[in-house]
MARTOR-508479 format. One record per atom (N, C-alpha, C): x, y, z; atom name; residue in one letter. Coordinates in steps of 0.1 Angstrom, whole numbers, plus 2048, in hexadecimal, padded with zeros to 3 digits. Layout:
+-----+-----+-----+------+------+
|  xx |  yy |  zz | sedo | minu |
+-----+-----+-----+------+------+
|   X |   Y |   Z |   CA |    A |
...
+-----+-----+-----+------+------+
//
This chain:
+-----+-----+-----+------+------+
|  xx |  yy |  zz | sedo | minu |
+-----+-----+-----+------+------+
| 8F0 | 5F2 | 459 |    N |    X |
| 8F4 | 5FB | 464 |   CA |    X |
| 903 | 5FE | 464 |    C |    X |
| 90A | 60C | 464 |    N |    X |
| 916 | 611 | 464 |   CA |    X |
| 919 | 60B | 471 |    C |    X |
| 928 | 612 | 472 |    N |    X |
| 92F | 610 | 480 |   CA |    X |
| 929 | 619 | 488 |    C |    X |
| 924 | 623 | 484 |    N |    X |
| 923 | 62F | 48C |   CA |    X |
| 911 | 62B | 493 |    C |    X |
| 90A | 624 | 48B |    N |    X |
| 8F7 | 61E | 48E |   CA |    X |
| 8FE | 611 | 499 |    C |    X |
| 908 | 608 | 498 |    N |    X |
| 90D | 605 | 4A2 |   CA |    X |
| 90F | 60A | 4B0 |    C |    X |
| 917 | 614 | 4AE |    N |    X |
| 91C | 619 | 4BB |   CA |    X |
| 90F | 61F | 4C3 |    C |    X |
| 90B | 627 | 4BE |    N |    X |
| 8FC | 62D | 4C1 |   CA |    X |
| 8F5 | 624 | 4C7 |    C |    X |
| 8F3 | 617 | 4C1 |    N |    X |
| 8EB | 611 | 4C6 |   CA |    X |
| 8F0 | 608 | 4D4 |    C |    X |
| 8FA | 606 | 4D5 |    N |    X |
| 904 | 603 | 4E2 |   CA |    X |
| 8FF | 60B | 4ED |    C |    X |
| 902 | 618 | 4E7 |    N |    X |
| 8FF | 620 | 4F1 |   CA |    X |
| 8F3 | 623 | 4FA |    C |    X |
| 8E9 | 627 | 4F0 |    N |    X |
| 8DA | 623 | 4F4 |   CA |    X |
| 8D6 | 616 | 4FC |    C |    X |
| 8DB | 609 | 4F6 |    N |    X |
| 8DC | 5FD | 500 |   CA |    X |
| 8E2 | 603 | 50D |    C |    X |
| 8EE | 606 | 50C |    N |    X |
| 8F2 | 609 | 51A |   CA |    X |
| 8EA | 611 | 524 |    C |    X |
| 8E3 | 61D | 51E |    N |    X |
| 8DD | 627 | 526 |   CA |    X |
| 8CF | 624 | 52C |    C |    X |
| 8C8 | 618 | 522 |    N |    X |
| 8BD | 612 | 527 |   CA |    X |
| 8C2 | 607 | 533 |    C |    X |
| 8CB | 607 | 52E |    N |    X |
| 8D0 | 5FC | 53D |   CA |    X |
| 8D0 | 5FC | 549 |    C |    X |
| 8DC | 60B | 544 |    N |    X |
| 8D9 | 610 | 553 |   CA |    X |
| 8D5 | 617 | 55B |    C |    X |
| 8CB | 621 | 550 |    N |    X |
| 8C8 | 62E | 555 |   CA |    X |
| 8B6 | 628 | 55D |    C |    X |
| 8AE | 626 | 551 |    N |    X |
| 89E | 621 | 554 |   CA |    X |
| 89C | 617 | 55A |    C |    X |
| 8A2 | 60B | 553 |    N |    X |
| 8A8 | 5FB | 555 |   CA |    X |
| 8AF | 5FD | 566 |    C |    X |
| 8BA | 5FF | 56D |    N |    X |
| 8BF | 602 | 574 |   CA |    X |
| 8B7 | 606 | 57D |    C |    X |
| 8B1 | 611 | 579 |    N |    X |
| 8AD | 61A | 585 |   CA |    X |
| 8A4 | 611 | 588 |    C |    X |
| 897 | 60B | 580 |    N |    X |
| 88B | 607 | 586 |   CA |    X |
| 892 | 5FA | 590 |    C |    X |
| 89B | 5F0 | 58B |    N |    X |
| 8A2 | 5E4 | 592 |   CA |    X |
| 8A4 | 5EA | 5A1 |    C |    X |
| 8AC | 5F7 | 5A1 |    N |    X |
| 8AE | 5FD | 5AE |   CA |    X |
| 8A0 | 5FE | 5B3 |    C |    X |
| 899 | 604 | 5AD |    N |    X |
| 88B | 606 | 5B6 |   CA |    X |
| 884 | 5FB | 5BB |    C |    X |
| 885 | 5F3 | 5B3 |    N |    X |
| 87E | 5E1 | 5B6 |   CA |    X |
| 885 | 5DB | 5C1 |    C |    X |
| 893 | 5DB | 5C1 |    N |    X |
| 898 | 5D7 | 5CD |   CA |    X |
| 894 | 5DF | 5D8 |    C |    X |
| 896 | 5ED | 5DD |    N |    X |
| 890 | 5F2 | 5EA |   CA |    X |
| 881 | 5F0 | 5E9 |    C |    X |
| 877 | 5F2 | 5E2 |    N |    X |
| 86A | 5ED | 5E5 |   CA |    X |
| 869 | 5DF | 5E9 |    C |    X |
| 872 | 5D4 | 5E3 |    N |    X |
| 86F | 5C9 | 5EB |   CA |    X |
| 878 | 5C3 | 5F6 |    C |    X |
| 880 | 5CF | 5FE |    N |    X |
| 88A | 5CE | 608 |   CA |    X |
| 87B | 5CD | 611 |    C |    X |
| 870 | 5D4 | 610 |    N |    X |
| 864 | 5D9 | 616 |   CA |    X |
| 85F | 5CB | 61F |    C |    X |
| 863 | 5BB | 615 |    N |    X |
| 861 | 5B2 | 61E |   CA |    X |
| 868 | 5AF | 629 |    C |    X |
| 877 | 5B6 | 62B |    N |    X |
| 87E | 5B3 | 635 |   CA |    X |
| 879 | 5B6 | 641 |    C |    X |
| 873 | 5C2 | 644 |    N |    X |
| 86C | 5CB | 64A |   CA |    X |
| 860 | 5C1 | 650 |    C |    X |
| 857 | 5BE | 647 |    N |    X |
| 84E | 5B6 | 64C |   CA |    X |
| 83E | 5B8 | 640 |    C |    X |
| 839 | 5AB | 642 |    N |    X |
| 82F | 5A9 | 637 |   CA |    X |
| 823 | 5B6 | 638 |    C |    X |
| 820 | 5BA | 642 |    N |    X |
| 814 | 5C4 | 642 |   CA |    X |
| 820 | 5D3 | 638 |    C |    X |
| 82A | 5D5 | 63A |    N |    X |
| 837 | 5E4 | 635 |   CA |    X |
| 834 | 5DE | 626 |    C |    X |
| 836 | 5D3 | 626 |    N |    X |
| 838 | 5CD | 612 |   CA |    X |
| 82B | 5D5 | 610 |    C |    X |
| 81E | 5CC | 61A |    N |    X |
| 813 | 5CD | 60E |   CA |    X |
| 80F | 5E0 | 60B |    C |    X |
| 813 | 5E1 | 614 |    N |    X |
| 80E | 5F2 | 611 |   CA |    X |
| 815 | 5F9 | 60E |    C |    X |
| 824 | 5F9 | 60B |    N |    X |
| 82B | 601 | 601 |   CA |    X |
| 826 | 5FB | 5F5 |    C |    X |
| 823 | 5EB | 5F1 |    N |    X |
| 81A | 5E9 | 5E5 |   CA |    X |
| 80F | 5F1 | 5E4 |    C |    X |
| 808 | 5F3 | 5EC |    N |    X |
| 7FB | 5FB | 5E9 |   CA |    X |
| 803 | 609 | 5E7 |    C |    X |
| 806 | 60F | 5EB |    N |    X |
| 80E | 61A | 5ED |   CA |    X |
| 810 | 61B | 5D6 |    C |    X |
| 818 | 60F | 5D6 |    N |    X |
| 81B | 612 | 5CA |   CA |    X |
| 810 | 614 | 5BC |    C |    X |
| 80A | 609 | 5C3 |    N |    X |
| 7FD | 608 | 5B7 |   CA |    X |
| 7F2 | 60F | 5B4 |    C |    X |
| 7F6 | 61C | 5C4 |    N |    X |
| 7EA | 624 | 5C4 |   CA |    X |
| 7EF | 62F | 5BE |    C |    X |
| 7F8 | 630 | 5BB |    N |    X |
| 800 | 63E | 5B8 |   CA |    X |
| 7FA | 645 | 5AC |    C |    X |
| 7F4 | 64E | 5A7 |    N |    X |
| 7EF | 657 | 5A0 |   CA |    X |
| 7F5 | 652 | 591 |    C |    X |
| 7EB | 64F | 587 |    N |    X |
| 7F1 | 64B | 574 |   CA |    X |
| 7FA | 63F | 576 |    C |    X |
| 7F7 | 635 | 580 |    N |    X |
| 807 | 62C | 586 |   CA |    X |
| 805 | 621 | 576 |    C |    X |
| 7FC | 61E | 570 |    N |    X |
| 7FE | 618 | 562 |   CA |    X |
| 806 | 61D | 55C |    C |    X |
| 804 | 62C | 556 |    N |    X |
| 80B | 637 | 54F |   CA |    X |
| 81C | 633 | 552 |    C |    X |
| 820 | 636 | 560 |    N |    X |
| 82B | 636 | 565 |   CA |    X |
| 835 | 62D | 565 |    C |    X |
| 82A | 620 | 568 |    N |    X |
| 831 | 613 | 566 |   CA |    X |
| 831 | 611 | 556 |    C |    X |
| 82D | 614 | 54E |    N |    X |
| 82C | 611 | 53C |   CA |    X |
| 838 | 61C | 53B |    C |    X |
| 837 | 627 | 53C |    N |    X |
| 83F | 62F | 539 |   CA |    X |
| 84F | 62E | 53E |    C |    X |
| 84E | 62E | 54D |    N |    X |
| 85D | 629 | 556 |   CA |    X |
| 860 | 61D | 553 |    C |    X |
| 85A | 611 | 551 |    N |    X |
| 85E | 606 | 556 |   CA |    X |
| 85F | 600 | 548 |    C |    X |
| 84F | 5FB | 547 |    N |    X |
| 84F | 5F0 | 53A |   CA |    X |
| 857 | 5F8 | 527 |    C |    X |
| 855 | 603 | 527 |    N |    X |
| 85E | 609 | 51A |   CA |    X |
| 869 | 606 | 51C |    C |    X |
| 86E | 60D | 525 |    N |    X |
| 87F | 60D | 523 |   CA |    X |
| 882 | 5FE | 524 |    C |    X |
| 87F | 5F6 | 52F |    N |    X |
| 885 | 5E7 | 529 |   CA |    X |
| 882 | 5E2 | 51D |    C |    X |
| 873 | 5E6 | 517 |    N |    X |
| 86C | 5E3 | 50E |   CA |    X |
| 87E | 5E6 | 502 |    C |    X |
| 87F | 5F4 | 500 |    N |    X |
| 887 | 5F9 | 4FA |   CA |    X |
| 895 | 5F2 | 4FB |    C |    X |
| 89C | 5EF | 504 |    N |    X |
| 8A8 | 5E7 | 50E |   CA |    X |
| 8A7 | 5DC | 505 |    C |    X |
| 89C | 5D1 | 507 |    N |    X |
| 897 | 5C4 | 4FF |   CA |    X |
| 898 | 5C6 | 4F1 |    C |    X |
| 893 | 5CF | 4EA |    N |    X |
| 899 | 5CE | 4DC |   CA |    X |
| 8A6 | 5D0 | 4D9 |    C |    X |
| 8AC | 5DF | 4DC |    N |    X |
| 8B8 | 5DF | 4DC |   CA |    X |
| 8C4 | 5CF | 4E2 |    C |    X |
| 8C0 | 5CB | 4E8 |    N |    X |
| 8C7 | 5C6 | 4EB |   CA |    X |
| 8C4 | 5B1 | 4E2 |    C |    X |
| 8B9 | 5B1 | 4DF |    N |    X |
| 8B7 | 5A7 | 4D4 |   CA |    X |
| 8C2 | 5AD | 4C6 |    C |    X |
| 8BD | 5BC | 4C2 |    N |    X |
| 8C7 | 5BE | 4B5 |   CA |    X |
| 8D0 | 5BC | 4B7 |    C |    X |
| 8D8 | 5C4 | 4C6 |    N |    X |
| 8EA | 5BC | 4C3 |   CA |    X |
| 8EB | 5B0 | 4C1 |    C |    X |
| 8E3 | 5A4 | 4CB |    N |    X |
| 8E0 | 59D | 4C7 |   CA |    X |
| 8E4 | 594 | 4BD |    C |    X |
| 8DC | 597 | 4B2 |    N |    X |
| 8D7 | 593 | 4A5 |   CA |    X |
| 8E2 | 598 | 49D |    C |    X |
| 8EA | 5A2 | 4A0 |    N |    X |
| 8F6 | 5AB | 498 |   CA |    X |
| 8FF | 5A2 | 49E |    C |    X |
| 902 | 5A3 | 4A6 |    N |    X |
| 912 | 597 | 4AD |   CA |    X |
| 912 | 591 | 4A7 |    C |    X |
| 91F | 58A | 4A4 |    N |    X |
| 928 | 580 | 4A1 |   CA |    X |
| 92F | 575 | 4AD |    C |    X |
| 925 | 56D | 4AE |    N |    X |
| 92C | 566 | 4BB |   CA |    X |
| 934 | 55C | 4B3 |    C |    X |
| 943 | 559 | 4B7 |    N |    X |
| 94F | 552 | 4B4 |   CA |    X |
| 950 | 547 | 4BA |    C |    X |
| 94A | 547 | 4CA |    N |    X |
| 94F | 541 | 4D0 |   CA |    X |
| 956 | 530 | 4CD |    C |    X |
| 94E | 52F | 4C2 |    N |    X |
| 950 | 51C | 4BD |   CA |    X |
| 95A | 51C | 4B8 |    C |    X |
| 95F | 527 | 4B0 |    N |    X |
| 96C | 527 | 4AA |   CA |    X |
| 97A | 527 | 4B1 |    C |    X |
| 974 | 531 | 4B9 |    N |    X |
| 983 | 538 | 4C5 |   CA |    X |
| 97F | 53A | 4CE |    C |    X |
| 982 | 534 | 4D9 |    N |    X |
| 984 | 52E | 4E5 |   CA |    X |
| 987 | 53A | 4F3 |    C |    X |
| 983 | 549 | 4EF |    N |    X |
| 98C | 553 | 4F5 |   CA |    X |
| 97D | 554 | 4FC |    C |    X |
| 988 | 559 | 508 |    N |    X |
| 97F | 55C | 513 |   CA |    X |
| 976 | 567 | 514 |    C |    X |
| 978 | 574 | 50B |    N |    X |
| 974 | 57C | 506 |   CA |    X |
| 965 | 579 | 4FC |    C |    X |
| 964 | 56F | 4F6 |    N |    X |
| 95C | 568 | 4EC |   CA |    X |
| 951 | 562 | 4F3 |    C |    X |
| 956 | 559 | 4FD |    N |    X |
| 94C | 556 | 507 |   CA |    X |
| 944 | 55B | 50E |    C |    X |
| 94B | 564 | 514 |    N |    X |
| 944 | 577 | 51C |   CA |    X |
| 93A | 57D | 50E |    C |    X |
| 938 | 57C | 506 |    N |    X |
| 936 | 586 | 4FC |   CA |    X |
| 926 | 57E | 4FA |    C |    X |
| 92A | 570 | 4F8 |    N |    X |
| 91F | 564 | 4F6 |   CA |    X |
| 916 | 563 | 509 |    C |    X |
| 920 | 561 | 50D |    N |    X |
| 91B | 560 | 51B |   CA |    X |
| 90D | 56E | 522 |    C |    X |
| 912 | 57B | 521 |    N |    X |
| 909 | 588 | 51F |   CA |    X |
| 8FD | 585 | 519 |    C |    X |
| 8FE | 582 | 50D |    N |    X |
| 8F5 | 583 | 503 |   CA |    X |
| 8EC | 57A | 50C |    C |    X |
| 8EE | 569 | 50D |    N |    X |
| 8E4 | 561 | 511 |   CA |    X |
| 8DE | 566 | 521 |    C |    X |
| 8E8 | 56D | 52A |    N |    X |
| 8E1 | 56D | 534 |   CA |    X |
| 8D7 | 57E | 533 |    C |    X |
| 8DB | 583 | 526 |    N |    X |
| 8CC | 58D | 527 |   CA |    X |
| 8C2 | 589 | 522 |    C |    X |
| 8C5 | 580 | 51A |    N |    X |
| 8B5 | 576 | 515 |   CA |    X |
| 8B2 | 56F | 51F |    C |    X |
| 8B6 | 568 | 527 |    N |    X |
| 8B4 | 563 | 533 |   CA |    X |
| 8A8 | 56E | 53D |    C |    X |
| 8AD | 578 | 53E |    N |    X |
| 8AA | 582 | 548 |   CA |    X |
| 89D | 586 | 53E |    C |    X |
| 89F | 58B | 532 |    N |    X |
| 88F | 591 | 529 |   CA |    X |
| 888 | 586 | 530 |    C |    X |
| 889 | 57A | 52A |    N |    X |
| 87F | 56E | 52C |   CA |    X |
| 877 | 572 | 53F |    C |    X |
| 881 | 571 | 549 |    N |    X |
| 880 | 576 | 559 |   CA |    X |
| 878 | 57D | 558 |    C |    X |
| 87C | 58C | 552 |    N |    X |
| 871 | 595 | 552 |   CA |    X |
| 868 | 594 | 552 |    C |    X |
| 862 | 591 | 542 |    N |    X |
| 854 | 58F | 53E |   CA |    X |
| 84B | 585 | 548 |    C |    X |
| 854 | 577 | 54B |    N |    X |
| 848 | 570 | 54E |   CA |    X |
| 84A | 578 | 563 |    C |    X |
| 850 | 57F | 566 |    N |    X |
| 84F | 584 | 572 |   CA |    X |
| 847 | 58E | 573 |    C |    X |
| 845 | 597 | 569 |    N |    X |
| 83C | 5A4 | 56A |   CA |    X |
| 831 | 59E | 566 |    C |    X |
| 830 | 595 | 55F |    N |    X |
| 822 | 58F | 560 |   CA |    X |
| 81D | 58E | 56A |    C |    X |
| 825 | 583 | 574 |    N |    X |
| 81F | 57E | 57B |   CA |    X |
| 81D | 57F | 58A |    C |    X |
| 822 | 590 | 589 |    N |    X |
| 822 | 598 | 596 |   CA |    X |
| 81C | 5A5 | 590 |    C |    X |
| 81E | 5AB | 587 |    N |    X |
| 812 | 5B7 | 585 |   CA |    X |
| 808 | 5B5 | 57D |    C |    X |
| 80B | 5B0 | 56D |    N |    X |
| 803 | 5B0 | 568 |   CA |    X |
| 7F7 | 5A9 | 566 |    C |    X |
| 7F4 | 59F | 56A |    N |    X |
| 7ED | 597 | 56F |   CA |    X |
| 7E2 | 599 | 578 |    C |    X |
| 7EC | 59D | 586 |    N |    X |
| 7E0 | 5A3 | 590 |   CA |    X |
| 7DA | 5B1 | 58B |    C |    X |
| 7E0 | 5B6 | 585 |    N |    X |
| 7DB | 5C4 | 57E |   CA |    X |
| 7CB | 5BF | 57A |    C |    X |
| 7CE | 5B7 | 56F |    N |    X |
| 7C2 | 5B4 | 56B |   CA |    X |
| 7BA | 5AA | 570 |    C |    X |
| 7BC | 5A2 | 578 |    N |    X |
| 7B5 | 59D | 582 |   CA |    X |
| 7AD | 5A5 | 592 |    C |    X |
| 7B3 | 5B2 | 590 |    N |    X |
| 7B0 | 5B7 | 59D |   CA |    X |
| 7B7 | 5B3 | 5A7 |    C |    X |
| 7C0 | 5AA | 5AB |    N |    X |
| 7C5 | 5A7 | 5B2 |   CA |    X |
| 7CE | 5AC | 5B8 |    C |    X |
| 7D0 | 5B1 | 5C7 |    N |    X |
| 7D8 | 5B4 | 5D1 |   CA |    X |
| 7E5 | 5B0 | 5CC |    C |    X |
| 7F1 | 5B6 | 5CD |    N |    X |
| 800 | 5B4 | 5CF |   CA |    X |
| 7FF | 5B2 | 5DE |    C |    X |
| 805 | 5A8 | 5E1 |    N |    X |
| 806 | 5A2 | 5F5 |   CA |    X |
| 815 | 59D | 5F5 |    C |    X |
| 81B | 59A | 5FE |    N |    X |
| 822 | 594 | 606 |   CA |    X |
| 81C | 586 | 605 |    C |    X |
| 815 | 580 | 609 |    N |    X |
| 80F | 573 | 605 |   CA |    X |
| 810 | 571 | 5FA |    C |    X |
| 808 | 577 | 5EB |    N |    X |
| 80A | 576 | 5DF |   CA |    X |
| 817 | 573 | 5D9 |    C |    X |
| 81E | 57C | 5DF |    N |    X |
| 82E | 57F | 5D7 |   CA |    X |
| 833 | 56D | 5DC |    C |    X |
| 831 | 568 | 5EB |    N |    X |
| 837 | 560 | 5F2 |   CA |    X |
| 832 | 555 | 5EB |    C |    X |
| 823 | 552 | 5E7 |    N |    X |
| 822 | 545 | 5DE |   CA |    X |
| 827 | 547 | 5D4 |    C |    X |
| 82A | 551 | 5CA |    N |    X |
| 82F | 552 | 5BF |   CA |    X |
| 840 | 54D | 5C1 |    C |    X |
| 845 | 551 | 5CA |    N |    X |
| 852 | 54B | 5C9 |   CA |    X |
| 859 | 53E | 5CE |    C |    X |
| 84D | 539 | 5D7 |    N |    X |
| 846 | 52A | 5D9 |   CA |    X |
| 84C | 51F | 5CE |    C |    X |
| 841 | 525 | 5C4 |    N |    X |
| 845 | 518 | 5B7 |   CA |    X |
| 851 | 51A | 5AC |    C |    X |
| 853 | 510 | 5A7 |    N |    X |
| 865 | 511 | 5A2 |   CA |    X |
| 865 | 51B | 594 |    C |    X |
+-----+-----+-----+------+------+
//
């Protein structure tokens, strides 16, 4: 890869960040402000969500691609970096190493979170609730 399949690819990380990536995080936080409100407001803006017309389509297409996409790009840089940090001691070096682990950190969050609040009950048939979400955050 040139300098130029670099930069490109920077950039594309960036825009899945924070255009698809971003936006859906903003959406997920006001949907689940819905508990502040009160547990019967959660559960039926959940229903609300799940009933919504092709809502698989939407969620594959809105949601799971672009991170899908976000997640590789961001394993390549990844895999392309040069982490120094052992050598040189610069605070810069550590930030650079530091990023990296806490988005592997966060993929890993993901996956086993979308599991285990949509995909799951998806195929279980199971209700999204306010109780559900509540034991799920229960255990450590």
């Amino acid at each position: 890869m040139g300098k130029s399949d670099s930069f490109l690819l920077k950039r594309l990380m960036s825009f899945t960040g924070m255009v698809p990536v971003g936006g859906f995080l903003v959406q997920h936080f006001f949907s689940n402000a819905y508990a502040f409100i009160s547990p019967e407001a959660y559960n039926e803006h959940t229903r609300f969500l799940v009933s919504l017309p092709l809502v698989v389509l939407l969620e594959v297409g809105l949601i799971y691609l672009p991170i899908a996409l976000h997640a590789v790009l961001g394993i390549a840089i990844l895999y392309k970096g040069q982490n120094n940090f052992t050598q040189y001691s610069f605070f810069r070096n550590w930030m650079f190493f530091i990023q990296r682990l806490t988005g592997f950190v966060a993929l890993v969050f993901i996956v086993i979170h979308s599991y285990t609040t949509r995909i799951k009950t998806g195929f279980a048939g199971e209700e999204m609730t306010f109780n559900y979400m509540t034991d799920i955050l229960r255990q450590p």
